[in-house]
N, C-alpha and C positions, 0 to 999 in steps of 0.2 A: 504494500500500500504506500501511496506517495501524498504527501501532506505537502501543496502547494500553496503557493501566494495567494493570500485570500483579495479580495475585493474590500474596499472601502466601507468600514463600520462589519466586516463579520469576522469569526473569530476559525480558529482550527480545529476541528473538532475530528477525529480519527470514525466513530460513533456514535451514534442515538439512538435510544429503544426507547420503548412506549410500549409497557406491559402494565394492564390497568387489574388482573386479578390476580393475586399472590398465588391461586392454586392451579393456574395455566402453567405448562412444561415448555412457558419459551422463550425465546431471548436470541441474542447475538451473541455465537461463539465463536472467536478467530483461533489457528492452530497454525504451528508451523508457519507462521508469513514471518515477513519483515517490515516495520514499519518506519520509513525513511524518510527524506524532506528532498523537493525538488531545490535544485542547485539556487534559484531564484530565494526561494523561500529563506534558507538558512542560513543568511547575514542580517535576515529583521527578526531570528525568532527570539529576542528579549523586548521586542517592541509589542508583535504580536504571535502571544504566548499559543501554545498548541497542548491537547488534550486526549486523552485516550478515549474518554466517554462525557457525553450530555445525557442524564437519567432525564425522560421528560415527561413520564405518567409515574405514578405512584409506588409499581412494585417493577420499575426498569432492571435487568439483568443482563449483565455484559459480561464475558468469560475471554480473557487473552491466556494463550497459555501455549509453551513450547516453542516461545516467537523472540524475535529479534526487537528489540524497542531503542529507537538512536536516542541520542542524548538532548535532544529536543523536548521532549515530553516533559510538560511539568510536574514538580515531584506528588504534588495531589492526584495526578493519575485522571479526576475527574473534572469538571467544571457543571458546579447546581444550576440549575434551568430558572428561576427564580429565590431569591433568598434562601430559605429553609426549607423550602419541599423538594421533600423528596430524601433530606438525608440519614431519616429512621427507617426509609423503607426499599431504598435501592440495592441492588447487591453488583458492582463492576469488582469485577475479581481478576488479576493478573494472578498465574500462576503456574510454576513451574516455566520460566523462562530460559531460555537460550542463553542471551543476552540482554542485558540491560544496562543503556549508558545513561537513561537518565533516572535520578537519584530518585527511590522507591518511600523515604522515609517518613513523608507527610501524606503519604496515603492511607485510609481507613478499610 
């Protein structure tokens, strides 16, 4: 996956999901990819920061796992869809990675 130069006023977002009932089996699972920056992109990503996931319904679920993540990603992993919602009930879960360049430590 390639995280290019966004457009004026939008952000980078890798993922979105929109799971609105906790007991549905679905979501966004990525495996094995690489998540990288076009050449363009990756002299402004301190300006405009880049995200693994946007939770944007109530029980969002995102699964990265056995993937490559460049050193882009910021260390929250996710970015909230509005203030507070969403973040007693989302589940974005990195795991078991490859690599990882960017710093995992402020992630939930």
């Amino acid at each position: 996956m390639i995280v290019r130069k966004p457009m004026e006023n939008q952000q980078c977002i890798v993922t979105a999901q929109g799971r609105t009932d906790r007991r549905k089996p679905n979501g966004i699972v990525l495996q094995s990819c690489t998540i990288a920056t076009d050449p363009l992109y990756y002299p402004m990503r301190a300006q405009n920061k880049a995200f693994l996931d946007r939770p944007c319904k109530a029980f969002s679920r995102t699964i990265i796992m056995q993937s490559n993540i460049g050193d882009f990603i910021q260390a929250e992993g996710w970015m909230p869809w509005m203030g507070d919602f969403t973040l007693n009930t989302c589940a974005s879960m990195p795991r078991s990675l490859t690599r990882v360049s960017a710093p995992t430590k402020a992630r939930k």
